[in-house]
Backbone as JSON Lines, residues from 0, in Angstrom:
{"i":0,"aa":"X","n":[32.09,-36.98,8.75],"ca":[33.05,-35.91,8.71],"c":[32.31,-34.61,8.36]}
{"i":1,"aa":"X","n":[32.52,-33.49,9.37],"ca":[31.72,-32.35,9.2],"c":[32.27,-31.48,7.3]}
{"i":2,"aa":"X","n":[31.45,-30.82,7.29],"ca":[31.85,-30.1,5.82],"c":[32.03,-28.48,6.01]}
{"i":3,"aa":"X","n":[32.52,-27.9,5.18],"ca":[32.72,-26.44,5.3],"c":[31.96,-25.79,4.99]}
{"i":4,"aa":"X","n":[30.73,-26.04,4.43],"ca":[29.82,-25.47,3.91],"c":[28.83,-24.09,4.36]}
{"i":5,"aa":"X","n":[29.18,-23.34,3.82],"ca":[28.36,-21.85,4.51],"c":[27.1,-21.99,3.77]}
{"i":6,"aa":"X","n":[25.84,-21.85,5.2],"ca":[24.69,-21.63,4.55],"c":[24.59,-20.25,4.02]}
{"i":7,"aa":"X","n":[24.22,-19.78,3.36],"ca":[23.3,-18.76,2.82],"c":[22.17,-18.03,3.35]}
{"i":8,"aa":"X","n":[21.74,-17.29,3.76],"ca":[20.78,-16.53,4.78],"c":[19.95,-16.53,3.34]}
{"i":9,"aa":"X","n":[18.38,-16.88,3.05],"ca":[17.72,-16.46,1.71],"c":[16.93,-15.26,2.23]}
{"i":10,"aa":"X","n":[17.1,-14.48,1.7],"ca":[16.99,-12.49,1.51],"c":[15.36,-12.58,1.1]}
{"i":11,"aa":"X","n":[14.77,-13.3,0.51],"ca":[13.41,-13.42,0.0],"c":[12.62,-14.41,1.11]}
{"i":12,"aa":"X","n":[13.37,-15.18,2.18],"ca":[12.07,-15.58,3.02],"c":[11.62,-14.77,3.62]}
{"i":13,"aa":"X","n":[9.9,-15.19,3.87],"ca":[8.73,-14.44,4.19],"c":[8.46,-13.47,3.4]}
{"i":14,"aa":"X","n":[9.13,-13.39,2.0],"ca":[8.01,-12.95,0.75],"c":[7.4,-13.67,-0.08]}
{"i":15,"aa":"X","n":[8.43,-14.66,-0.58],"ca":[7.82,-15.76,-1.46],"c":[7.16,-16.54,-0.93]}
{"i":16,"aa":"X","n":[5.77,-16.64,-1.33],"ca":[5.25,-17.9,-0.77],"c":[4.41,-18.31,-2.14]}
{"i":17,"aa":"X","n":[5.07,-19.9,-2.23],"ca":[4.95,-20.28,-3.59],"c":[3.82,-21.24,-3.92]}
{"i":18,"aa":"X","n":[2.69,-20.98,-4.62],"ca":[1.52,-21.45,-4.97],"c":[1.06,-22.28,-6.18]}
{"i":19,"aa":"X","n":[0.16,-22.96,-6.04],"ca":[0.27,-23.58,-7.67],"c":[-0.04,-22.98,-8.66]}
{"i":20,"aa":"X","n":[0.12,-23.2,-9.85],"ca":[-0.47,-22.16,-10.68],"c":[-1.72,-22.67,-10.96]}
{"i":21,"aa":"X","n":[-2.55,-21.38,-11.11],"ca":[-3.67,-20.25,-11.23],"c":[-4.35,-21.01,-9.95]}
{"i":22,"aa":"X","n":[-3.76,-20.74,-9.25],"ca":[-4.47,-20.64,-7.77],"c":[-4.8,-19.51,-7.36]}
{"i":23,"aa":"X","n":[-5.8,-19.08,-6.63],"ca":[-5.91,-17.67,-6.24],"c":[-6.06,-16.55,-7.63]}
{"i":24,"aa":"X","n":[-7.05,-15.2,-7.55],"ca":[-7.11,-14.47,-8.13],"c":[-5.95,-13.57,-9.04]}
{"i":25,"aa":"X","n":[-6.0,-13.56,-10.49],"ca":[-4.92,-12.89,-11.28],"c":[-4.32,-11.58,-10.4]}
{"i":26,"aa":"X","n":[-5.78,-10.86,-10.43],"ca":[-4.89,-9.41,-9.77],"c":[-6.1,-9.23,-8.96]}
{"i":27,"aa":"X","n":[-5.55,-8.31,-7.3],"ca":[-6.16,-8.16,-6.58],"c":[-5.8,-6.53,-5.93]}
{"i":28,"aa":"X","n":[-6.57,-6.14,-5.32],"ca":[-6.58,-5.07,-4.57],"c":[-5.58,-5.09,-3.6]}
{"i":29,"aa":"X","n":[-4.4,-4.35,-3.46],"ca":[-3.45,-4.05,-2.2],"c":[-3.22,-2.6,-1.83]}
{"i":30,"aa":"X","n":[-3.26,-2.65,-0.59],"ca":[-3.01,-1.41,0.66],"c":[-1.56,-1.72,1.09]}
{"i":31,"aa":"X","n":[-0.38,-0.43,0.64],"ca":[0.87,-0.55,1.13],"c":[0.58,0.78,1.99]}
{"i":32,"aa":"X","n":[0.95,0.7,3.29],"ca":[1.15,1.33,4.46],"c":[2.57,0.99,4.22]}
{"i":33,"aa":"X","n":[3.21,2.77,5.2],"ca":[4.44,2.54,5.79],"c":[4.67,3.58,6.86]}
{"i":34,"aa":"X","n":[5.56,3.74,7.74],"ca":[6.43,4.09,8.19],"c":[7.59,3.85,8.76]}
{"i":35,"aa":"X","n":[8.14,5.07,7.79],"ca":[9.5,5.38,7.86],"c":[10.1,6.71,7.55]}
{"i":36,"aa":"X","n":[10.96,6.91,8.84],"ca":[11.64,8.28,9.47],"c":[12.46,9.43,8.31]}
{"i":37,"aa":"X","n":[13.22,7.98,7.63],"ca":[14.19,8.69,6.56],"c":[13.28,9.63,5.78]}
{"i":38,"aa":"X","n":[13.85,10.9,5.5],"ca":[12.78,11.44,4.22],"c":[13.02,10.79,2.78]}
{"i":39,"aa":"X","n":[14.49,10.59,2.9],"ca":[14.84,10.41,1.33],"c":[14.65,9.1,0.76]}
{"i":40,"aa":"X","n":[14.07,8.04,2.04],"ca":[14.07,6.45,1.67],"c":[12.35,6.41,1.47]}
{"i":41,"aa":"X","n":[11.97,7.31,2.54],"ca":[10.39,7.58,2.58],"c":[10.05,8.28,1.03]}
{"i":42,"aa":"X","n":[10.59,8.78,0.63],"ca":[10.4,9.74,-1.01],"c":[9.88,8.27,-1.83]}
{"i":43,"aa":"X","n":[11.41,8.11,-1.9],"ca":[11.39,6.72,-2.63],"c":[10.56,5.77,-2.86]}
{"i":44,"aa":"X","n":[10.79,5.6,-1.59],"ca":[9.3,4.2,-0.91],"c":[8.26,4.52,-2.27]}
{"i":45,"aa":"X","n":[7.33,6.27,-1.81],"ca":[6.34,6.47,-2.63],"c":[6.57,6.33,-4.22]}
{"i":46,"aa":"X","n":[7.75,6.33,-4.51],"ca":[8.41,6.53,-6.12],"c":[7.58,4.88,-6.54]}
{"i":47,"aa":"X","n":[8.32,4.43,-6.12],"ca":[8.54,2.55,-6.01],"c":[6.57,2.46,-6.39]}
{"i":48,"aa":"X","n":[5.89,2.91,-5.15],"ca":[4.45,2.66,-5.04],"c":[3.82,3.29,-6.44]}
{"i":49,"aa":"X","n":[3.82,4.62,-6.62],"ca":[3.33,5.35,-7.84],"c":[3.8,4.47,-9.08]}
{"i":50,"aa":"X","n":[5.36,3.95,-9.27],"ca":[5.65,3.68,-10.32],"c":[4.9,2.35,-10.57]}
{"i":51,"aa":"X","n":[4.71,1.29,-9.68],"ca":[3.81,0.4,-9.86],"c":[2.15,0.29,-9.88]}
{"i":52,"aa":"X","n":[1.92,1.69,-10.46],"ca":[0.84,1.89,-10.67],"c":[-0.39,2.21,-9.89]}
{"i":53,"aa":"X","n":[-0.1,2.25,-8.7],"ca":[-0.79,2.48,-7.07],"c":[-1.15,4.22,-6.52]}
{"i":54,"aa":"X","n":[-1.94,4.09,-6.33],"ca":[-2.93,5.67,-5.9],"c":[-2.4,6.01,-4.88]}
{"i":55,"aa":"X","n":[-1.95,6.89,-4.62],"ca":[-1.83,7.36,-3.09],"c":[-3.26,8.0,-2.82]}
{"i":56,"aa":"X","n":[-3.58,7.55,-1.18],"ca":[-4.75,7.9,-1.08],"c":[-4.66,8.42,0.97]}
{"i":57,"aa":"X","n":[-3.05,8.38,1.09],"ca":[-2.7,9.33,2.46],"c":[-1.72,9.59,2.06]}
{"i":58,"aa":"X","n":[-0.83,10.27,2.98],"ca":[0.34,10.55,2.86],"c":[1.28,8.96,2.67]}
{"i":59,"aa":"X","n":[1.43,8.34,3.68],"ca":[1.83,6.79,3.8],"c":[1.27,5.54,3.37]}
{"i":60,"aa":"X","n":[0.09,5.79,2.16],"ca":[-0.64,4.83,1.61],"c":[-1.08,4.9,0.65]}
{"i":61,"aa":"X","n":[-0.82,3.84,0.17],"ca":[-1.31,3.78,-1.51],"c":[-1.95,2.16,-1.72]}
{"i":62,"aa":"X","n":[-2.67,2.2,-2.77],"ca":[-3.99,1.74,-3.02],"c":[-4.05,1.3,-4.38]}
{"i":63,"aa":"X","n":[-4.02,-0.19,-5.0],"ca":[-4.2,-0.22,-6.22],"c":[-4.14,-2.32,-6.56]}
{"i":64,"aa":"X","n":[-4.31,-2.12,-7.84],"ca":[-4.65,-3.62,-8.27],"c":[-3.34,-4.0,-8.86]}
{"i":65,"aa":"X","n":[-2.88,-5.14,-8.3],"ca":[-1.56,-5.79,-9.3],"c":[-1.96,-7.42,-8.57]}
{"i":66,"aa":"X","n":[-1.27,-8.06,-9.55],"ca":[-1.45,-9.71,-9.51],"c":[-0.05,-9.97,-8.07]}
{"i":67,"aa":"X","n":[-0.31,-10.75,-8.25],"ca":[0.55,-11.54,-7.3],"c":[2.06,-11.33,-7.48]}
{"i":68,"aa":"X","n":[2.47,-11.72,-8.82],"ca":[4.08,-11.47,-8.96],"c":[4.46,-10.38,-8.98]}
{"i":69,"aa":"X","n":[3.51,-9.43,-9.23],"ca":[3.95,-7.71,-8.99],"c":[4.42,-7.84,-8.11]}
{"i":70,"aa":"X","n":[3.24,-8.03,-6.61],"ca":[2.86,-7.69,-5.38],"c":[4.67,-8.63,-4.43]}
{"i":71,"aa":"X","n":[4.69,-9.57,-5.12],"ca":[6.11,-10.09,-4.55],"c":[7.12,-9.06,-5.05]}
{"i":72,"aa":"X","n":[7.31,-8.52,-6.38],"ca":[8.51,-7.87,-6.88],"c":[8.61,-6.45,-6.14]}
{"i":73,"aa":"X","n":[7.66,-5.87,-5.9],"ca":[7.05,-4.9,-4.98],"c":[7.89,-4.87,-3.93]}
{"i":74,"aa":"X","n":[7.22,-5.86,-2.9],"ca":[7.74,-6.18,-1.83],"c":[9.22,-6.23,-1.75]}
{"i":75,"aa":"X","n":[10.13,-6.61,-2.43],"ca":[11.37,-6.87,-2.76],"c":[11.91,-5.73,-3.28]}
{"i":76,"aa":"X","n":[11.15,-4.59,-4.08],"ca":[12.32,-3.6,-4.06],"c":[11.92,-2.38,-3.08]}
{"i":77,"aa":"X","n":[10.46,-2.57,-2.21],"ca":[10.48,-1.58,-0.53],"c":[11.6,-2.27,0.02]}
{"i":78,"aa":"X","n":[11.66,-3.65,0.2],"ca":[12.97,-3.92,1.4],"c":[14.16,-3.59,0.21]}
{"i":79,"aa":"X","n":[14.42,-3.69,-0.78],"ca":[15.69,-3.25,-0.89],"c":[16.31,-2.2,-1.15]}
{"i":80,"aa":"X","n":[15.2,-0.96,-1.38],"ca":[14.81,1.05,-0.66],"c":[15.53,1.2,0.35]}
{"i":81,"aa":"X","n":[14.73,0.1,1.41],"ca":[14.65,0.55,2.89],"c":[16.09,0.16,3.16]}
{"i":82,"aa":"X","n":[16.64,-1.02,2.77],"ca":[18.24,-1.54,3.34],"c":[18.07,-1.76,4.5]}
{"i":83,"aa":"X","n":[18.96,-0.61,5.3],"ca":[19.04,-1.28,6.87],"c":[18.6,-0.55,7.36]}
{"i":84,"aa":"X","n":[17.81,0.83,6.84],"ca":[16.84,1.85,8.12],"c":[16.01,1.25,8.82]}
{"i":85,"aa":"X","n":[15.53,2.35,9.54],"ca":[14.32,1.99,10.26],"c":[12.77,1.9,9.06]}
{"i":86,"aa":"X","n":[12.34,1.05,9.55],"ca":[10.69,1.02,8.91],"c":[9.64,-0.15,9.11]}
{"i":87,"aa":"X","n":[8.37,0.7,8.86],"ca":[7.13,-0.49,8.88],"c":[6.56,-0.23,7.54]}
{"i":88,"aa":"X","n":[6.58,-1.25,6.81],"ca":[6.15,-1.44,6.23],"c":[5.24,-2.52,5.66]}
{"i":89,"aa":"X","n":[3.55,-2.41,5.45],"ca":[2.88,-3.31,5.2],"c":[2.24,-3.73,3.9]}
{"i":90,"aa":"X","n":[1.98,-4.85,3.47],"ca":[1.67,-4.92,1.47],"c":[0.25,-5.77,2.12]}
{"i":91,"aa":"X","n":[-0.69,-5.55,1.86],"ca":[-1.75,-6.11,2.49],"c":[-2.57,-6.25,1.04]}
{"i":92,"aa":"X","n":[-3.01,-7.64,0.62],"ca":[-4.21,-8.05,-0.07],"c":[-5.59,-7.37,0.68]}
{"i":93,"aa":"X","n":[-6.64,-7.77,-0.4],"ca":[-7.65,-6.96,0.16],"c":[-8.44,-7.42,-0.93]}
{"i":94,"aa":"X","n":[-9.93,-8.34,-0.16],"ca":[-10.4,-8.8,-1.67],"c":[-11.13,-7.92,-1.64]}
{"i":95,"aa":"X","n":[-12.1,-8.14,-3.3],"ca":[-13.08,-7.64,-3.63],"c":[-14.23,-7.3,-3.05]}
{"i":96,"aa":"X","n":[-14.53,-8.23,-2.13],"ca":[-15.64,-8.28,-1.39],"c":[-15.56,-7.2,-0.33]}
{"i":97,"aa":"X","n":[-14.38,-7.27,0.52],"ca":[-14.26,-6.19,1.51],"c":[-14.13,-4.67,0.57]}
{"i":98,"aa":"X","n":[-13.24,-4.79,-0.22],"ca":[-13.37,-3.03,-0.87],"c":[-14.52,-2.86,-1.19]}
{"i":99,"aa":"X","n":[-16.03,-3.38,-1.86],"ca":[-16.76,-2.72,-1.73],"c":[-17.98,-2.16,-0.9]}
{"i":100,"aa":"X","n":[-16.8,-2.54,0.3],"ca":[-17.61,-2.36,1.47],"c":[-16.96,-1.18,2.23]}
{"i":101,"aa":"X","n":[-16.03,-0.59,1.49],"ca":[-15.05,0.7,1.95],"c":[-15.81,1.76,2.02]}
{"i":102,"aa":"X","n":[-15.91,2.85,2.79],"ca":[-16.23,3.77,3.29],"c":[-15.01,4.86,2.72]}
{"i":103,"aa":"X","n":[-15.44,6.22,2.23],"ca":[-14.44,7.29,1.79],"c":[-15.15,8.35,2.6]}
{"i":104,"aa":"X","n":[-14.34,8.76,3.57],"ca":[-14.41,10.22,4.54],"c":[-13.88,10.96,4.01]}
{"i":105,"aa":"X","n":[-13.76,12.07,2.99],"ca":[-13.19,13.01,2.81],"c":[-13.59,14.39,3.2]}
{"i":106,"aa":"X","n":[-12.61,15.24,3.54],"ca":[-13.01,16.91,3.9],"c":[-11.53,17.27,3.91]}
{"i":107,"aa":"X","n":[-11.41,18.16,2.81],"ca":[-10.15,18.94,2.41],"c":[-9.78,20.08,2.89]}
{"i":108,"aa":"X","n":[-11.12,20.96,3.44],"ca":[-10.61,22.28,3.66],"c":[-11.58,22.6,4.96]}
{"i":109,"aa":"X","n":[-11.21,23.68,5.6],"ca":[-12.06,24.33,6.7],"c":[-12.89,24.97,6.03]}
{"i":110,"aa":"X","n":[-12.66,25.77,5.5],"ca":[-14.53,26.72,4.99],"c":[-14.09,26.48,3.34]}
{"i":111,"aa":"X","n":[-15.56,26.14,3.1],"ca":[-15.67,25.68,1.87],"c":[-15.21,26.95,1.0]}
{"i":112,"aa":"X","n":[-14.92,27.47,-0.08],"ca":[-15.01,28.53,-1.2],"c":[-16.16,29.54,-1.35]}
{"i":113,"aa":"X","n":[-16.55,30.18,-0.88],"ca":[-17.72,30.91,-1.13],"c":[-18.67,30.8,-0.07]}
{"i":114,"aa":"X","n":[-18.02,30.34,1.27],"ca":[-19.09,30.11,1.94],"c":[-19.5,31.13,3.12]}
{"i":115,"aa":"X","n":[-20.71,31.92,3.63],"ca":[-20.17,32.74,3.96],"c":[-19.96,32.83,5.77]}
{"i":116,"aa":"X","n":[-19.31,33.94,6.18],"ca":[-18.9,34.09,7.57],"c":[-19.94,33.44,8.25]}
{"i":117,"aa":"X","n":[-19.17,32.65,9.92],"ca":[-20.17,32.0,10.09],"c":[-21.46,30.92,10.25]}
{"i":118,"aa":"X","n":[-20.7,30.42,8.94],"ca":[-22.33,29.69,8.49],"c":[-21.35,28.08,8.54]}
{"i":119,"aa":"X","n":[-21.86,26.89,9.14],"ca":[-21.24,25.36,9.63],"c":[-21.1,25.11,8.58]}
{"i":120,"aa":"X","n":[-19.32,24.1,8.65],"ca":[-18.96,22.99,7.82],"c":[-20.04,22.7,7.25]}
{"i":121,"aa":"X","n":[-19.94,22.25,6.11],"ca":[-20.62,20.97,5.75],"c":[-20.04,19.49,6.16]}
{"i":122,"aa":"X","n":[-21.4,18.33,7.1],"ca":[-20.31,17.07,7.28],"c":[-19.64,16.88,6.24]}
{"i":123,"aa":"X","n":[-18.94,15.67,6.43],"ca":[-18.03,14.6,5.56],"c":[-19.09,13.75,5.18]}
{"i":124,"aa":"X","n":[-18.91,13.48,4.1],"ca":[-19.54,13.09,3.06],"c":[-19.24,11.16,3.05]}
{"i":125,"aa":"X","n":[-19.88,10.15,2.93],"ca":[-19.25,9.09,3.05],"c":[-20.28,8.29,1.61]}
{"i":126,"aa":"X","n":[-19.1,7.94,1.55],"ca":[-19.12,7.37,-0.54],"c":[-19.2,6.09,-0.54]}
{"i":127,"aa":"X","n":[-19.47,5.32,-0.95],"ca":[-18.68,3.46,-0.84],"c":[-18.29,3.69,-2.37]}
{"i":128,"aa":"X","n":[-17.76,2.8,-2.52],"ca":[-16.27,2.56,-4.02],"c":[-17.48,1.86,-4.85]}
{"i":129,"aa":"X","n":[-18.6,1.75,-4.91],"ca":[-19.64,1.42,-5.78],"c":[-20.1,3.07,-6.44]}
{"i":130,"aa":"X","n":[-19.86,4.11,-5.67],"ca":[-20.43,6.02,-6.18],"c":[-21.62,6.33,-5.64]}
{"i":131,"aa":"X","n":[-22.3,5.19,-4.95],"ca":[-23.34,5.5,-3.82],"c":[-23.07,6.43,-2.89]}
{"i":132,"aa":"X","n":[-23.71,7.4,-2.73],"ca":[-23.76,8.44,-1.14],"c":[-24.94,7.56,-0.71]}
């Protein structure tokens, strides 16, 4: 005899993915990318990122170390920011090994401060996350 039973849609699959404990590293390096159109969900988004302790290091990216259950609670309050807009949003691990193999391109301005008429950029400068040029 069939039953009445309504499943439940679970709102958290494909975030939780549940591990044994102390499996895998306490806290690790994550890259949250996004886009999204809204300004005022996009504000947010970054609120959410900064408040969990994360660098912005573009306009749409931020950069920083949290363990695992952050990185799920995280995840769970961008989708519940975003609701039903439009967005991409990505929470990407990133071990140790690859960040210190990161490359930093920076150049902030067209003519440096004092520099005079004329005279070439200086290149971009490329750093690795060790303070090596």
């Amino acid at each position: 005899m069939p039953t009445n039973k309504t499943t439940r849609k679970n709102r958290y699959a494909g975030i939780l993915q549940p591990r044994l404990v102390g499996e895998g590293a306490p806290e690790v390096s994550v890259l949250v990318l996004y886009d999204i159109e809204n300004d005022k969900i996009r504000n947010r988004v970054a609120d959410v990122c900064l408040n969990y302790g994360l660098e912005r290091i573009q306009f749409s990216a931020f950069l920083g170390k949290i363990n695992r259950n952050r990185r799920q609670e995280l995840s769970i309050q961008l989708q519940d920011e975003v609701g039903d807009e439009v967005a991409r949003i990505r929470v990407i691990p990133i071990t140790e090994d690859s960040l210190k193999d990161v490359w930093v391109l920076d150049q902030y301005s067209k003519s440096p401060a004092g520099a005079a008429p004329g005279k070439p950029l200086p290149a971009l400068r490329v750093v690795d996350t060790t303070g090596r040029v």
